[in-house]
C-alpha positions in Angstrom: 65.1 87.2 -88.8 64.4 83.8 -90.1 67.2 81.2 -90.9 66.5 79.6 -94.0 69.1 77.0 -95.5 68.4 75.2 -98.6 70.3 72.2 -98.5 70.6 70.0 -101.7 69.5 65.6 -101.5 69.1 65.3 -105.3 68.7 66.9 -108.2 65.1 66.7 -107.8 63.9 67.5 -104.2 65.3 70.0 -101.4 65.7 70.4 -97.8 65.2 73.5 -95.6 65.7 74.1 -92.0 63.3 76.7 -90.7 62.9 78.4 -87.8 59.7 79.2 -85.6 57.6 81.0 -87.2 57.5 84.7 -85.3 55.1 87.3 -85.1 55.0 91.1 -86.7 57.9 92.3 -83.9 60.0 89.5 -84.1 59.0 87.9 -81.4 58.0 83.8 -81.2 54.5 82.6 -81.7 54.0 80.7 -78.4 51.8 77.6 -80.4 54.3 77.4 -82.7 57.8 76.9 -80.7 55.9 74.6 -78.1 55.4 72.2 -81.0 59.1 71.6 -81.9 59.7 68.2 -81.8 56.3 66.9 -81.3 54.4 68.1 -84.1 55.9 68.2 -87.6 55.1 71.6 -89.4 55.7 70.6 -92.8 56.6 67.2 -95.3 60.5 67.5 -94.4 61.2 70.8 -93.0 63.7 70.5 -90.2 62.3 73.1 -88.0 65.0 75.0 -85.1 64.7 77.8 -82.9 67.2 81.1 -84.6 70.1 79.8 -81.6 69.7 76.6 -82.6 69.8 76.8 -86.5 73.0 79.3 -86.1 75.1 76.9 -84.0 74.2 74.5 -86.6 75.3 76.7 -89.1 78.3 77.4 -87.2 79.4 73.8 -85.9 78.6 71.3 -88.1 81.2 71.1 -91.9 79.3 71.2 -94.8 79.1 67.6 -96.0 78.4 66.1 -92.8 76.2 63.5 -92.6 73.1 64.0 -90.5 70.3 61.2 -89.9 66.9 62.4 -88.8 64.5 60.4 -87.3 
């Protein structure tokens, strides 16, 4: 299952934390999770393996401010 969040900036744009994409049984796509954090996959997309996005989810108060560089 793919954790999607859809986090509101402004009125007029969005942000959305994705995670990598998988294949038809759920499992990873190898090209795709070697390329966190090297390759962007999109214009903003704040992309997270499913561990990763739920201890975010978990952890962090809504509100908080985050800086991404």
């Amino acid at each position: 299952m793919e954790l999607i969040s859809n986090i509101k900036r402004d009125p007029e744009h969005l942000a959305y934390c994705r995670s990598v994409p998988t294949d038809s049984k759920g499992g990873y796509i190898k090209e795709e999770a070697d390329m966190l954090g090297i390759r962007p996959g999109s214009h903003g997309c704040i992309r997270l393996t499913v561990p990763d996005a739920r201890w975010i989810m978990q952890s962090v108060p809504t509100g908080t401010p985050v800086l991404v560089n």
